[in-house]
Backbone as numpy.savetxt, mean C-alpha at the origin, in Angstrom:
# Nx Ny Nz CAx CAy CAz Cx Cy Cz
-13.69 -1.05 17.24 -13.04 -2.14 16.56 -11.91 -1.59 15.68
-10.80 -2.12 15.48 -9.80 -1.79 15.12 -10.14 -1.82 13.46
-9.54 -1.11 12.54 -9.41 -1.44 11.04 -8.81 -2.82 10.80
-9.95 -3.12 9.68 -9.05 -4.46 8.94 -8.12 -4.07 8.02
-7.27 -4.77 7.88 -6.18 -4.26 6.54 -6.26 -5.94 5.54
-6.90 -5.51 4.52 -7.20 -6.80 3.52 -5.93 -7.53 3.06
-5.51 -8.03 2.46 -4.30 -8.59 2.14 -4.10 -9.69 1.42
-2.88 -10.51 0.49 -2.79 -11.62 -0.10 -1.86 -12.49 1.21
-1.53 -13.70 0.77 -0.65 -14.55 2.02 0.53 -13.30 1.85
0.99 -13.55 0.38 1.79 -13.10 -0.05 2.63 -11.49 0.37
1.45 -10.83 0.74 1.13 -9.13 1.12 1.88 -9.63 2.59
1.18 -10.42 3.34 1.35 -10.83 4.83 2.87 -10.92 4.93
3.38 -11.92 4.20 4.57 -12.30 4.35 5.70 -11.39 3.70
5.60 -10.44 3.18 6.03 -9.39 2.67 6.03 -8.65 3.99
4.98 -8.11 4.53 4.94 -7.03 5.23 5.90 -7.71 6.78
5.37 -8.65 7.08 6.05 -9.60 8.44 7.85 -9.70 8.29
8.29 -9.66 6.90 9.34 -9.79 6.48 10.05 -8.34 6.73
9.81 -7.43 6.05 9.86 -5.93 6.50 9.97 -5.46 8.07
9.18 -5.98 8.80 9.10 -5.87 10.41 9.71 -6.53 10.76
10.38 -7.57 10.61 11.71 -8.01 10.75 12.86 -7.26 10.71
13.01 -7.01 9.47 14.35 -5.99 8.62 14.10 -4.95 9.77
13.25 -3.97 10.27 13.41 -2.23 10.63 13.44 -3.05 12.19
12.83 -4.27 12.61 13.32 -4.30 14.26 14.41 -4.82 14.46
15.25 -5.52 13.73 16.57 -6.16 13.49 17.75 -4.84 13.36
18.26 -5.65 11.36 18.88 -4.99 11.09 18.99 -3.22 11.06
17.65 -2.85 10.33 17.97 -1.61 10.85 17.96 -0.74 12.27
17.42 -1.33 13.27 17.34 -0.67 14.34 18.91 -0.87 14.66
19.53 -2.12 14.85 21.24 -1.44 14.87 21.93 -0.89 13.90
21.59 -0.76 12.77 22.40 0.72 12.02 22.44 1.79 12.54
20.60 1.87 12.61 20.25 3.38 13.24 21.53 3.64 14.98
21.02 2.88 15.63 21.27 2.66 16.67 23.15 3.06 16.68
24.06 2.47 15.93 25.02 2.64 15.84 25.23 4.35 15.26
24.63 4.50 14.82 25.01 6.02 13.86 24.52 6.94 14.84
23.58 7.00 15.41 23.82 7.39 17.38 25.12 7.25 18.17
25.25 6.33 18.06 26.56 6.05 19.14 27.74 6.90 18.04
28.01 6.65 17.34 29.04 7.61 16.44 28.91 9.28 16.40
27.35 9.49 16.43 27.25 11.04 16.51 27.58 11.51 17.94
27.02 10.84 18.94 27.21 11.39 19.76 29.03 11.07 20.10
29.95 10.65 19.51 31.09 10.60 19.67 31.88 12.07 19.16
30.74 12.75 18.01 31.05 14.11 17.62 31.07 15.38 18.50
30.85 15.32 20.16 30.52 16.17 20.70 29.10 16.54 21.09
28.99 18.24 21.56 28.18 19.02 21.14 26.57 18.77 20.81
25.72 17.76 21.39 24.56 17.40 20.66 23.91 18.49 19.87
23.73 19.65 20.61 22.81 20.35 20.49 23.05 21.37 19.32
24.29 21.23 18.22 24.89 21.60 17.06 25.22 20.35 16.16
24.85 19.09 16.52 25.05 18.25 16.09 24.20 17.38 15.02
24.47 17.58 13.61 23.63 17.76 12.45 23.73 15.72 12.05
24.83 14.97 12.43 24.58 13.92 11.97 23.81 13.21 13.38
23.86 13.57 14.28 22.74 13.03 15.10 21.58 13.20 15.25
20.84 14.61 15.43 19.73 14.78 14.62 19.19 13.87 13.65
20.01 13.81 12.85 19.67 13.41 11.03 19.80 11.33 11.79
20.37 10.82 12.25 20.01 9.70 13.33 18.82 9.66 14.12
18.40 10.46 14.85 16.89 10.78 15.71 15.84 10.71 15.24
16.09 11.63 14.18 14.88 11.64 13.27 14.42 10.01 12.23
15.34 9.30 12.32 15.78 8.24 11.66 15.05 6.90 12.52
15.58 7.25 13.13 14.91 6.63 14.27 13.81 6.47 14.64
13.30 7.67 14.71 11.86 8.40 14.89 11.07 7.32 13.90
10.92 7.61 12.83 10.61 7.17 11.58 10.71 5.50 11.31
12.11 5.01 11.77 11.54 3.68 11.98 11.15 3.21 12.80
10.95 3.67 13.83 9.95 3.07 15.13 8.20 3.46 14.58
7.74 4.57 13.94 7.09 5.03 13.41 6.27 3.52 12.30
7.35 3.46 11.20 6.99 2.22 10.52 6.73 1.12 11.17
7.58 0.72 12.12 7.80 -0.82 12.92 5.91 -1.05 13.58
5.35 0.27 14.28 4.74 0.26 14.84 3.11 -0.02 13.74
3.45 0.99 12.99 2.51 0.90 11.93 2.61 -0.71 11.02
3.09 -1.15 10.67 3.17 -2.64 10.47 2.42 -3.40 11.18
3.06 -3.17 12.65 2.62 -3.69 13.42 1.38 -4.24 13.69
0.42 -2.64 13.58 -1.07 -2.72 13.82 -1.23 -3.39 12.25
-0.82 -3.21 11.29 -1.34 -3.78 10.55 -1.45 -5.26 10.35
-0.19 -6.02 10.91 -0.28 -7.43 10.99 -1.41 -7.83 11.70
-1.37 -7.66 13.27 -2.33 -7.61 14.12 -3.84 -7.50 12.84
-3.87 -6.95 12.57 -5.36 -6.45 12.15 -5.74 -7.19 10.51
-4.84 -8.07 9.80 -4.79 -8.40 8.89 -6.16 -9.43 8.70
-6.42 -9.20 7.85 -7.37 -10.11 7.23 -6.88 -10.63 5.47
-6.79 -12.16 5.67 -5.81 -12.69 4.17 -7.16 -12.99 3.61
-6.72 -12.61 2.45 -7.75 -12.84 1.16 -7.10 -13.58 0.29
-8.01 -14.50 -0.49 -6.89 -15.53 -1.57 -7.30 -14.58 -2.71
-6.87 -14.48 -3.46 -6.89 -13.96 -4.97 -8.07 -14.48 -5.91
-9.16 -13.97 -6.24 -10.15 -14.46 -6.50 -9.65 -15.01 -8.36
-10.46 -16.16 -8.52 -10.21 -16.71 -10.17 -11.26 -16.60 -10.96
-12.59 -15.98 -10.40 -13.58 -15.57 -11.02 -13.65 -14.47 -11.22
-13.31 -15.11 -13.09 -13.29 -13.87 -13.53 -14.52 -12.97 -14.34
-15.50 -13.61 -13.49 -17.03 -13.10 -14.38 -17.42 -11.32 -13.53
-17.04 -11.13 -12.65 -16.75 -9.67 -12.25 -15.33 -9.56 -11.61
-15.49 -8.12 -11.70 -14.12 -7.68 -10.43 -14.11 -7.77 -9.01
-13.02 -8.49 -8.59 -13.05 -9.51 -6.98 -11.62 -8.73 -6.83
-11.04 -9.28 -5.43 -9.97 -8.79 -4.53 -8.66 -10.24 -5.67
-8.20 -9.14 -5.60 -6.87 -10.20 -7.25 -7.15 -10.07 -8.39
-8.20 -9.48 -8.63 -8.20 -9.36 -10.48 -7.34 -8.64 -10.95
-7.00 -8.90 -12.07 -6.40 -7.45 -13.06 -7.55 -7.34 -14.15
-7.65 -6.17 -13.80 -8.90 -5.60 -14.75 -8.09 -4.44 -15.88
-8.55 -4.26 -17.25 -8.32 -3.39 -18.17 -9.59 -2.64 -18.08
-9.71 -1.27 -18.36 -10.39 -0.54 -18.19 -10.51 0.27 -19.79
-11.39 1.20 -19.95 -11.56 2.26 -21.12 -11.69 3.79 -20.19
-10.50 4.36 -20.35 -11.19 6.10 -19.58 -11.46 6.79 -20.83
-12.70 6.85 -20.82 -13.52 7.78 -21.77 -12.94 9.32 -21.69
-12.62 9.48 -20.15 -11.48 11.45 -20.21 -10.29 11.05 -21.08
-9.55 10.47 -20.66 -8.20 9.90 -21.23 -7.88 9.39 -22.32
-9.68 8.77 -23.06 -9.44 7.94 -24.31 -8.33 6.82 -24.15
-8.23 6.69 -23.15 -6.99 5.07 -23.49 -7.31 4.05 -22.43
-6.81 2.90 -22.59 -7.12 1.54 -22.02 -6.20 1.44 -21.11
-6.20 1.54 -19.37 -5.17 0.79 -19.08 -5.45 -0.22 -17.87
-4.35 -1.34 -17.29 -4.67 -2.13 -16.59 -4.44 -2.16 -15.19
-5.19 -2.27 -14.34 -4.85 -2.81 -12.97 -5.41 -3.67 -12.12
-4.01 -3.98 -11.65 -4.37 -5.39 -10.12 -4.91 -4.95 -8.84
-6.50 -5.08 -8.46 -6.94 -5.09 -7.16 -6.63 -5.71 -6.37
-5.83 -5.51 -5.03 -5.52 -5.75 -4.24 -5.79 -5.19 -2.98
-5.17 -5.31 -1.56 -5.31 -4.38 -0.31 -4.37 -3.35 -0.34
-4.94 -2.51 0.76 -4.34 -1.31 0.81 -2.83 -1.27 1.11
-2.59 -2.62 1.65 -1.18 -2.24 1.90 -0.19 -3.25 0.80
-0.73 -3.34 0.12 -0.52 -4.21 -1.61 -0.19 -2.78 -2.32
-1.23 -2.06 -2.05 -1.00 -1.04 -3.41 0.17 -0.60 -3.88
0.34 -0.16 -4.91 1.28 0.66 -5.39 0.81 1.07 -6.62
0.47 2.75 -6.91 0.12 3.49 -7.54 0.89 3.28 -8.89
2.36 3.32 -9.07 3.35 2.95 -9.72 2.98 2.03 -10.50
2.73 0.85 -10.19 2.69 -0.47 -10.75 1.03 -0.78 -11.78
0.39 -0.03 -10.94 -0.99 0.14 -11.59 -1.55 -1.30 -10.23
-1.19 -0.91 -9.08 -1.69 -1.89 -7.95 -2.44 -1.00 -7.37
-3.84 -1.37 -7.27 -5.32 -0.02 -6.35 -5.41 -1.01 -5.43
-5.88 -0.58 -4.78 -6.46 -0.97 -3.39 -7.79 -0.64 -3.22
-8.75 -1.92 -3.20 -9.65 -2.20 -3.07 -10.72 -1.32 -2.87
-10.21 -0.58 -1.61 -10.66 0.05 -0.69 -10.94 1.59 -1.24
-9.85 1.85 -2.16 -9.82 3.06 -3.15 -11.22 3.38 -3.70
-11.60 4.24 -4.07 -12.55 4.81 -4.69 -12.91 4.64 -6.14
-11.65 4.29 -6.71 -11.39 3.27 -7.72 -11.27 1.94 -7.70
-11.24 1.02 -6.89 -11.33 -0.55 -6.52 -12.77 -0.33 -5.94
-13.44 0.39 -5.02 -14.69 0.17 -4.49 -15.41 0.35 -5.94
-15.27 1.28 -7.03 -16.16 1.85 -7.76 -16.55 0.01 -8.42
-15.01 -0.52 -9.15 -14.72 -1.59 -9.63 -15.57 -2.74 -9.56
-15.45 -2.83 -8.30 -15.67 -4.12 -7.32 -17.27 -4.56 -7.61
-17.04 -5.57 -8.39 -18.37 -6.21 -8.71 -19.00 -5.84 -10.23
-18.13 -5.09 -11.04 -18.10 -4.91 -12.17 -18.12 -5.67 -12.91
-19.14 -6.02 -14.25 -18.78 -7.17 -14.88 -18.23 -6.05 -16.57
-17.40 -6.94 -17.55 -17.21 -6.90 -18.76 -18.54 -6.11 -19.33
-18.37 -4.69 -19.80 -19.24 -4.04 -20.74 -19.52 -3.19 -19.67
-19.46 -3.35 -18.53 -20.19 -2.34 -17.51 -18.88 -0.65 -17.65
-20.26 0.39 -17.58 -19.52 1.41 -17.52 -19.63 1.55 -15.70
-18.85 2.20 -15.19 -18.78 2.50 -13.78 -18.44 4.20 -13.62
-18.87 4.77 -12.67 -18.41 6.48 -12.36 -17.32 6.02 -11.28
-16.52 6.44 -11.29 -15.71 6.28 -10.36 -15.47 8.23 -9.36
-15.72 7.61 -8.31 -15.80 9.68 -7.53 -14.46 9.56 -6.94
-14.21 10.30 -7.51 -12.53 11.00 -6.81 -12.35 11.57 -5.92
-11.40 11.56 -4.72 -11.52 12.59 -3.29 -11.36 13.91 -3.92
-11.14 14.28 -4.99 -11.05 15.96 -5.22 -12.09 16.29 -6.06
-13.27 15.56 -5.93 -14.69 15.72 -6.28 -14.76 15.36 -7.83
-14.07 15.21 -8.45 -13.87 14.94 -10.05 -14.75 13.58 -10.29
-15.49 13.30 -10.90 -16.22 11.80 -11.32 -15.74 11.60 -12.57
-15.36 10.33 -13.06 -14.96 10.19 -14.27 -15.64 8.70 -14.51
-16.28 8.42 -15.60 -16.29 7.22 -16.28 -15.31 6.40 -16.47
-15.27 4.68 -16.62 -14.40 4.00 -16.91 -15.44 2.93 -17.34
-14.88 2.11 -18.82 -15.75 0.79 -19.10 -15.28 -0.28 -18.94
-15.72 -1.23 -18.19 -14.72 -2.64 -18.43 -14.72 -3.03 -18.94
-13.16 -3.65 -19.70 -12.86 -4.04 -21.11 -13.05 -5.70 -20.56
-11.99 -6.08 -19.92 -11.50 -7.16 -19.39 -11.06 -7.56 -18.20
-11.56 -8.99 -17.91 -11.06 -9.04 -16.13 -10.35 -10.27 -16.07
-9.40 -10.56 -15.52 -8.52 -11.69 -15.21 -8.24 -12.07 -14.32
């Protein structure tokens, strides 16, 4: 059975939007900056076509990977119960290593963004989460074997 990839509508239509853009517009950029390199001669010394191929490479690479992910999507609505941690909360946390409070939005994996303080569910930190209520301490296990405590402050 194929992987599910969890998601908001929102995630969906984001990502469907994107697979648009790299099979569209960018596949004729790419596509054109080919036809121009190879107007340079020489392929086989030829550094802006390469640097096109590889370009290429990479968005067919993405297009495809999207792909399976649409295919395989499973939409989740954003949960409003906020008596534990569900798929959409923003939860505040306590790291007892870190001594400081900070917040993040559970979401799917292809939601995340590390940046933003967006985990993914699926994370080791969203699984630890998940079903956490207010006051609960949780271990959260890290892929580089590290366990760390976190308390839940607040869930929204």
């Amino acid at each position: 059975m194929a992987e599910e990839f969890i998601m908001t509508q929102k995630g969906y239509d984001e990502a469907r939007e994107r697979l648009t853009y790299l099979q569209t517009e960018k596949k004729k950029e790419i596509t054109e900056r080919i036809k121009i390199a190879r107007g340079f001669g020489d392929l086989s010394e030829n550094a802006e076509y390469d640097a096109a191929k590889n370009e290429e490479a990479l968005n067919e690479s993405e297009i495809r990977e999207l792909e399976n992910k649409l295919k395989n999507a499973r939409i989740m609505e954003e949960s409003t119960d906020n008596s534990q941690v569900h798929f959409g909360n923003t939860v505040t946390v306590y790291d007892y290593d870190l001594e400081e409070l900070a917040t993040y939005t559970i979401m799917g994996s292809t939601e995340a963004n590390p940046d933003k303080n967006i985990v993914s569910i699926d994370s080791p930190f969203g699984e630890a989460l998940r079903g956490a209520r207010v006051g609960d301490k949780v271990t959260v296990h890290a892929p580089n074997g590290f366990d760390y405590v976190v308390e839940i402050r607040d869930i929204k």
